[in-house]
C-alpha positions in Angstrom: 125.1 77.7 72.7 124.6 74.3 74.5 127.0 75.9 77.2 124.6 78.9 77.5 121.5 77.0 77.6 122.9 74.8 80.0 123.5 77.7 82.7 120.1 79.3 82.6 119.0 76.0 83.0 121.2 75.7 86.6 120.3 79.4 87.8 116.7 78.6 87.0 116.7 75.4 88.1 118.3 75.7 91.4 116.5 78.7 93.0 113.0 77.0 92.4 114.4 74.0 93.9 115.1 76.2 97.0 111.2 77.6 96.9 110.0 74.4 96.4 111.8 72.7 99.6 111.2 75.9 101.3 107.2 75.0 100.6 108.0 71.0 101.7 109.2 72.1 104.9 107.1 74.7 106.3 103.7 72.2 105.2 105.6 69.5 107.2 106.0 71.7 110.3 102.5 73.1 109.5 101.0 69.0 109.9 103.2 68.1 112.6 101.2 71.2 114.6 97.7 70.4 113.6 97.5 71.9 110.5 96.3 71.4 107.3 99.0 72.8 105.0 97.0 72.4 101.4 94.1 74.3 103.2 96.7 77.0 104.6 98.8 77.2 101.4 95.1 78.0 99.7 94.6 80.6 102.2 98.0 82.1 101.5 97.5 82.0 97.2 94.0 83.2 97.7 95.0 86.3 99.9 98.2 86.7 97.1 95.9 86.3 94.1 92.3 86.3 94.3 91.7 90.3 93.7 94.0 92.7 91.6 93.9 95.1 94.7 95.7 92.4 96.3 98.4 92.0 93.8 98.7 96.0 93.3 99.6 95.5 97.3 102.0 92.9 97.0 103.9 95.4 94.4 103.4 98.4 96.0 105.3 96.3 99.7 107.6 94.2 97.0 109.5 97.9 95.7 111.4 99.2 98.5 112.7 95.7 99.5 113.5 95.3 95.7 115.8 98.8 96.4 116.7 97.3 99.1 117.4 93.9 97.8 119.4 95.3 94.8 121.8 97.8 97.3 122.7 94.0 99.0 123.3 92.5 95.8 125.4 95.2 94.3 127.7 95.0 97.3 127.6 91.0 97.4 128.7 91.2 93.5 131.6 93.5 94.9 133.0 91.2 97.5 131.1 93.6 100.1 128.0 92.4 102.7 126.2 95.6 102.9 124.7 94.8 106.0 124.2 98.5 106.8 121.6 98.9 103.8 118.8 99.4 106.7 120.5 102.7 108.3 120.9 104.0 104.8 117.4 103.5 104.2 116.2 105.0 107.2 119.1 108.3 106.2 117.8 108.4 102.8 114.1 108.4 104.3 115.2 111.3 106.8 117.1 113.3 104.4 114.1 112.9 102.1 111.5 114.4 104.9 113.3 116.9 105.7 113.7 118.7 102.1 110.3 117.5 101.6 108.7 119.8 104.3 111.4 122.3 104.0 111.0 123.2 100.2 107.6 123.8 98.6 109.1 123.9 94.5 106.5 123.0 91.8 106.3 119.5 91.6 108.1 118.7 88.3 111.1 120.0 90.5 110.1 119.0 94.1 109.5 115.4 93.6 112.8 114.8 91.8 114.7 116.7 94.4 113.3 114.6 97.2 114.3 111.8 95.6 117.8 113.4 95.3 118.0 114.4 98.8 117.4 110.5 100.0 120.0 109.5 97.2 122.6 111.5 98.6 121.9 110.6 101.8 121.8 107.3 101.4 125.1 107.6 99.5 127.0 109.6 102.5 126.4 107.1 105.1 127.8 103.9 102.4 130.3 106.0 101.4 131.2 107.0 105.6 131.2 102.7 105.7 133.6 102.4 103.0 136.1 105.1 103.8 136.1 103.4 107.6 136.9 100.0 105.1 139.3 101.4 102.7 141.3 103.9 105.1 140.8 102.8 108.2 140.7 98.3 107.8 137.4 98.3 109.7 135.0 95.8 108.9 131.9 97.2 106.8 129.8 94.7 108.8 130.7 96.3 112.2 130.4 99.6 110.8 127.5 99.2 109.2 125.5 97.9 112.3 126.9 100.2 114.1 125.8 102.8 111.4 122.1 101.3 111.7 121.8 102.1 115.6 122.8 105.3 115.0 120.4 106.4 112.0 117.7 104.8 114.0 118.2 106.9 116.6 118.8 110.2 114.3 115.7 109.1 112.5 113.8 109.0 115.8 115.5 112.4 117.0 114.5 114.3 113.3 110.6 112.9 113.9 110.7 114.2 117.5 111.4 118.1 116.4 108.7 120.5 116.7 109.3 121.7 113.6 108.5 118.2 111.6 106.0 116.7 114.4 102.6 116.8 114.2 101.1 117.2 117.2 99.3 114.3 118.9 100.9 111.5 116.6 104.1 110.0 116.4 105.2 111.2 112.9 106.6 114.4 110.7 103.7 116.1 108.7 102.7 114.9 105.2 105.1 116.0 102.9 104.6 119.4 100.9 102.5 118.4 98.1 104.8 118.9 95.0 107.3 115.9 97.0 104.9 113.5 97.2 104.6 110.7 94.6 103.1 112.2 91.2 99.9 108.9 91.8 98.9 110.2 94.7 98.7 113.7 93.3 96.6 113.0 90.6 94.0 110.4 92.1 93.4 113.3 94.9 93.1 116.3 92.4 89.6 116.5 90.7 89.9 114.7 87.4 91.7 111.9 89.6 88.7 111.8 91.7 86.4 112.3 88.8 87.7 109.1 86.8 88.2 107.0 89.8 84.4 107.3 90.8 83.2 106.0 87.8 85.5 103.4 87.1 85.5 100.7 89.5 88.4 99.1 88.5 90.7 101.9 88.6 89.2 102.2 92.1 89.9 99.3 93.1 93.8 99.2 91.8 94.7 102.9 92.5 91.8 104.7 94.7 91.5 101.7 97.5 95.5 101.5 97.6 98.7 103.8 97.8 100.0 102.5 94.7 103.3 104.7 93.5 105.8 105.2 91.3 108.6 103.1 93.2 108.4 99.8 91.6 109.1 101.3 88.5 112.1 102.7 89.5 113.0 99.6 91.5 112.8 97.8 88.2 114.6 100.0 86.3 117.5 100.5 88.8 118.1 96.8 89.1 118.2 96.7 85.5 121.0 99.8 85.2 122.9 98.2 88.2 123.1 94.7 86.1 124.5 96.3 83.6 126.8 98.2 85.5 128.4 95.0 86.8 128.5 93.0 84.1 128.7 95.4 80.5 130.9 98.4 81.9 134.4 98.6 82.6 133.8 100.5 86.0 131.7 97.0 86.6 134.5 94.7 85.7 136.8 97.0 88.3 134.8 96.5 90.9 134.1 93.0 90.6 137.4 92.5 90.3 138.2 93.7 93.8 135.5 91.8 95.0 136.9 88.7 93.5 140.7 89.5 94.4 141.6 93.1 95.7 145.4 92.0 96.0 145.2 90.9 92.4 142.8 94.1 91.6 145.2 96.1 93.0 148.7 94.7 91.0 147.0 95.6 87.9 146.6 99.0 88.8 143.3 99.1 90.0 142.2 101.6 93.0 141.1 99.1 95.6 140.1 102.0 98.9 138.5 104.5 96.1 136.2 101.7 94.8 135.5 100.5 97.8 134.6 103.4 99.0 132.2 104.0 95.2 130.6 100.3 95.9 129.2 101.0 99.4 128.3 104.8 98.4 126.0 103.5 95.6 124.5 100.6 97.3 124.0 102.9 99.8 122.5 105.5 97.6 119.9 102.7 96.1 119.3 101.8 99.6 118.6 105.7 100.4 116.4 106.3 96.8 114.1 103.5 98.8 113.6 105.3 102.0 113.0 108.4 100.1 110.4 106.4 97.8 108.8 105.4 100.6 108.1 108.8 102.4 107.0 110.5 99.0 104.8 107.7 98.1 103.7 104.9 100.5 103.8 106.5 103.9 103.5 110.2 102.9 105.2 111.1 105.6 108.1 109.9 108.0 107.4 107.6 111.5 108.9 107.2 114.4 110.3 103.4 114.7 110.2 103.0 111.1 113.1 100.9 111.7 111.0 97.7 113.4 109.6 97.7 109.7 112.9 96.0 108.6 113.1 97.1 105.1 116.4 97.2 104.9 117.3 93.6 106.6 114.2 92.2 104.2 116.5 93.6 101.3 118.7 91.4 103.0 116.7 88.3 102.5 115.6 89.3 99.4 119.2 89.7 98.0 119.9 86.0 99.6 117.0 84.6 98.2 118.3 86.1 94.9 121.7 84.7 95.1 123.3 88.4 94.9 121.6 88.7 91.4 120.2 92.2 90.9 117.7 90.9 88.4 116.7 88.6 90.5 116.1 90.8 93.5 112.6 91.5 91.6 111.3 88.2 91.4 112.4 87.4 94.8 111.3 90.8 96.5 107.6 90.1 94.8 107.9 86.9 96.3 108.9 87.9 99.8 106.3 90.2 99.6 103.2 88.5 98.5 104.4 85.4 101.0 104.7 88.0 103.8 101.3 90.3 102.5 99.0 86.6 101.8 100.4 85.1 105.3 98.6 87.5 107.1 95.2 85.9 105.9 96.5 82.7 107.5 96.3 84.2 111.1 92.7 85.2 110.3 91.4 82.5 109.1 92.4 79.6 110.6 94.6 80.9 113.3 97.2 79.3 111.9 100.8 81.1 113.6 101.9 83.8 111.3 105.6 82.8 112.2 104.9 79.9 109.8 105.5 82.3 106.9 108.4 83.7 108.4 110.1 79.8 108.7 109.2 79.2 105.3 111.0 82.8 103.6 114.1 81.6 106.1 113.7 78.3 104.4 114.1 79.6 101.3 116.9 81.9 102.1 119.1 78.9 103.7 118.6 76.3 100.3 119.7 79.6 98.5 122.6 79.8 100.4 123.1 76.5 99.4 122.6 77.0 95.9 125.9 77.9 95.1 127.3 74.4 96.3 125.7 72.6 94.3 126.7 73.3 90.7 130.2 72.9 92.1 128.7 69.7 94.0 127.1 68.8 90.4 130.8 69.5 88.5 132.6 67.4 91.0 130.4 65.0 90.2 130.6 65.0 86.3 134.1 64.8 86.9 134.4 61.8 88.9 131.9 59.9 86.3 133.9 60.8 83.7 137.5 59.8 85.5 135.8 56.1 86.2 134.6 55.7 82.1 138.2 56.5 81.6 139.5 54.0 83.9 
């Protein structure tokens, strides 16, 4: 039990030590410029927390990065870096637009098979990176910026067709109305509209914003890929490639074919964000959605999380309300936005560093212990 207590007590510990330094040293480069960093950090917690509109935002831009975040981890917990989770994002939004304006099914069957379209996209181009891995001994980081270019450009291309362009704008139509998110459909039908004008808090939370569905399914997808990993013996095979795919395979274990499995589902939870996105969020697909980043923000969010899929929530919430309150600091006080931007890569770097130091803390035990025995 003490053993146990002990270890919650390190991965707690340790991650808000990172946050906290990561505060320290973006308020010392914020003085060292001319600025007051308690009256910008109050700036930044006021546009995080001062209205619940605000905090529905923060959720509503913390979900896909949570998909994201969790299709980094999963790969991280694997032995894989999955840094092609942005291309199978943008495939998964694609794949999801385009069944979305092609079908018109009732929307107890057209929602769900949008989201299934951007699955299995999402899941063909991981699982195109893993085969290039497993058969082929290529890199899945090369592949898999490699793969980004070229689902930026087919996402571009797809947008571009007269078929899914609107005319005069730079994106596809709004999606057929059964595919969009099942929020958005109610608070535009006439009960929706009915309720939300006379209650002004729902109108604030739900009418004023494009709150959705995603962050449930973020949540509950981090929670089913947690205990994938760590409660199933599928999990324990494929962290035990990750850990030692010479050892993996001795004992019988299919190194290429789960190789191939890791980086089709991280690329399918990658894809379920993009279609997420288009169904609820957006609407719709863009041109340039790439320059959003949602899939190198999973990135940081995974980082910040120390590969934990769990932890992906907190830490996408985070990234997200720092990214969505740093905003006001610009408009206030004209304070460089780029301040929020040094203080997530703060945080990211002390995570990295996270995993040194329980080994830097055992090292330590170890040596006081050897001197009391001297």
């Amino acid at each position: 039990m003490l053993k146990i207590k002990q270890t919650f007590n390190d991965k707690l510990a340790f991650p808000l030590l990172a946050v906290v330094v990561g505060f320290v040293v973006a308020a010392i480069i914020l003085a060292l410029t001319g600025y007051n960093p308690l009256e910008v950090y109050s700036i930044l917690f006021a546009g995080m927390f001062s209205k619940p509109r605000y905090l529905v935002i923060i959720i509503l831009k913390a979900a896909p990065i949570i998909l994201t975040g969790v299709s980094v981890a999963f790969a991280l917990k694997v032995g894989l870096f999955n840094i092609g989770a942005e291309g199978q994002f943008l495939t998964g939004s694609v794949f999801a637009t385009i069944f979305g304006l092609t079908f018109d099914f009732p929307a107890l069957i057209q929602f769900p098979l949008v989201l299934l379209a951007g699955v299995c996209g999402g899941a063909l181009y991981g699982a195109l990176a893993g085969y290039l891995k497993a058969k082929r001994g290529i890199n899945e980081v090369i592949t898999g910026i490699m793969l980004n270019w070229t689902d930026f450009y087919f996402s571009n291309w797809i947008t571009s067709l007269e078929k899914f362009r609107e005319a005069g704008t730079t994106s596809t139509y709004i999606l057929n109305k059964g595919g969009l998110d099942p929020i958005f459909n109610w608070k535009m039908s006439e009960s929706g509209r009915s309720i939300l004008a006379n209650n002004s808090f729902l109108n604030e939370i739900i009418g004023r914003t494009n709150i959705n569905v995603a962050i449930i399914f973020a949540v509950v997808v981090a929670i089913v890929i947690s205990y994938l990993l760590n409660h199933t013996t599928k999990g324990y095979e494929l962290r035990a490639v990750g850990l030692n795919a010479h050892a993996a395979k001795a004992s019988g274990i299919n190194v290429s074919q789960n190789t191939i499995l890791t980086l089709a589902i991280s690329g399918a939870i990658a894809g379920l964000a993009g279609a997420l996105l288009v169904s609820g969020d957006s609407q719709r697909l863009h041109e340039l959605m790439a320059l959003e980043n949602y899939g190198f923000n999973g990135l940081s969010v995974a980082l910040m999380a120390g590969g934990s899929p769990i932890g992906s929530i907190l830490s996408g919430l985070l990234f997200a309300g720092l990214s969505y309150g740093g905003s006001a600091i610009q408009l206030k006080i004209g304070a460089p936005s780029e301040i929020i931007d040094i203080l997530i890569g703060t945080i990211v770097f002390f995570m990295a560093l996270v995993t040194l130091l329980p080994l830097l803390k055992e090292k330590l035990k170890r040596k006081g212990t050897d001197e009391n025995v001297g």
